[in-house]
C-alpha positions, 0 to 999 in steps of 0.5 A: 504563516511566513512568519512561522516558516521563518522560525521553522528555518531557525530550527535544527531538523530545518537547518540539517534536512535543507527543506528551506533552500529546495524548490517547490515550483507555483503553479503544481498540484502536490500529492501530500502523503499524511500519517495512517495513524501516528501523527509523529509519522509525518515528514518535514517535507510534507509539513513544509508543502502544507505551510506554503501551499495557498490551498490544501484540497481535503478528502475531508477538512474537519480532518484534515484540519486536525494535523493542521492545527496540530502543527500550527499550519493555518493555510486555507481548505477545500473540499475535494472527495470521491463525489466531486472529483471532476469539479474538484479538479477543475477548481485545482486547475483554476488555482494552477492557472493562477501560479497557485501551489495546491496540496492534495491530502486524504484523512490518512496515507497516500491520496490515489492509493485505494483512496481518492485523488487518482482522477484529479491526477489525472485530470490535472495532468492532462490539463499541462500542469506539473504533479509532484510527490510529496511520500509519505506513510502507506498502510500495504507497505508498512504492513507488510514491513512487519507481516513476516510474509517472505514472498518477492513479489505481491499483489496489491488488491486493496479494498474488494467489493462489499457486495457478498457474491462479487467480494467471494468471486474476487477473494477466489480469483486471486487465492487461486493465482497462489501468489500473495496479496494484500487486502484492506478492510472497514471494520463493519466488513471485516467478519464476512471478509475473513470468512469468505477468505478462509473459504477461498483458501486452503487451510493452511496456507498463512495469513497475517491480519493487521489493524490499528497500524502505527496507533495504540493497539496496533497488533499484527495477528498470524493465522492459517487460513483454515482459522480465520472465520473463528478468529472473525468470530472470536474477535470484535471489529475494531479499527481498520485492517489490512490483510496479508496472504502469503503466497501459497506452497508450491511442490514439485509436484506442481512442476508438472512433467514438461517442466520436470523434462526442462529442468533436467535439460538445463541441469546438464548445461549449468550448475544446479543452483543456477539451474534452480535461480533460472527456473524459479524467476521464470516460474514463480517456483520457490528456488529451493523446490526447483533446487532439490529437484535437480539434486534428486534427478543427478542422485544427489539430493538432501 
């Protein structure tokens, strides 16, 4: 492989990016994020970690094995997966002993992201040893990137439980927050998901289901609440998805009147859209609500 990083430093992308003269320190575990889907997403520094690691410790090797080969990287495997993540990491630990540089992959994305690797970070942590990021592709930031949702802020859920009871009691709580969030879903779940949604929400309040992200039949499909179980049932499973809640609608008559009274005090303090900025970081109320509401206490409103 030195042979190849040699030829690799040669090339334009090597040469402009500066990847040969960075540090990686030996004796670190790197946490490698791999593509999601389109194997041209991966970055220049994430295939230079995999070159010069002395190991790469796979959620899966066969898979793993496929970017490898993909971009001629020979560098040796092992297996370190949901099941054996303390042993895992105690191998990890051994090679780090041992002044060894040890890169940290699933099958796809960010490791420790609803995905294994967060108690081997952990572990090795604790044990002294230096973590080092390397970013890659997120399938919940990619997907929100091209959703439209207009929320600030959102909440990451990831994968809920498979079991009915506890999946319904989850989508529940957190449709009852109003605030957005997002979702992942298998393609053998994803019809009881959707229904199950659509029962927790109200009807019209908008979600965006994405599958395939960054591969061939990638699609981002908006619906209201109130349509997803048909959608699920209209639509063969295929791929997997990542679901997109927006937050849900708020109006003034939600405020309540001790919020009412308190708006108005600081209407007379401060301009209305400062009021309306103050009001709303507090609260979580969409700006505009807060906004028309000072106007119509002052007589002005649009």
């Amino acid at each position: 492989m030195q042979e190849a990083l040699e030829q690799w430093k040669q090339m334009a992308w090597a040469r402009e990016s500066g990847i040969g003269e960075q540090e990686f320190p030996a004796g670190a575990l790197y946490i490698v994020g791999l593509p999601i889907g389109n194997a041209a997403d991966i970055t220049i520094r994430a295939l230079w970690t995999l070159a010069i690691a002395d190991c790469v410790a796979a959620e899966d090797t066969r898979q793993t094995q496929k970017i490898l080969s993909r971009y001629g990287i020979t560098t040796h495997e092992i297996s370190v997966r949901e099941f054996n993540e303390v042993t895992g990491a105690q191998t990890i630990i051994e090679r780090l002993k041992n002044g060894e540089r040890v890169a940290l992959v699933t099958d796809a994305g960010t490791p420790a992201v609803s995905d294994p690797g967060a108690l081997v970070v952990k572990i090795v942590l604790d044990a002294g040893f230096r973590v080092i990021p390397v970013p890659g592709a997120s399938a919940v930031i990619t997907a929100l990137s091209a959703s439209g949702l207009t929320a600030k802020t959102f909440t990451f859920v990831g994968f809920v439980p498979p079991q009915a009871k506890a999946r319904r009691e989850t989508l529940s709580r957190y449709a009852s927050r109003g605030d957005a969030f997002v979702l992942y879903e298998a393609p053998h779940r994803i019809q009881a998901l959707l229904r199950d949604l659509g029962s927790a929400l109200e009807p019209g309040r908008r979600v965006v289901v994405a599958r395939e992200i960054t591969k061939r039949f990638e699609s981002f499909t908006p619906l209201a609440a109130g349509d997803l179980a048909a959608w699920a049932d209209a639509h063969e499973p295929r791929g997997e998805y990542a679901i997109l809640i927006d937050e849900a609608e708020k109006k003034e008559s939600e405020m309540g009147e001790e919020v009412l009274a308190w708006v108005r005090e600081i209407a007379k303090e401060l301009p209305a859209s400062k009021t309306a900025a103050l009001v709303s970081r507090v609260t979580g109320l969409p700006r505009d609500t807060v906004y028309q509401s000072v106007l119509r206490s002052q007589g002005k409103a649009e």
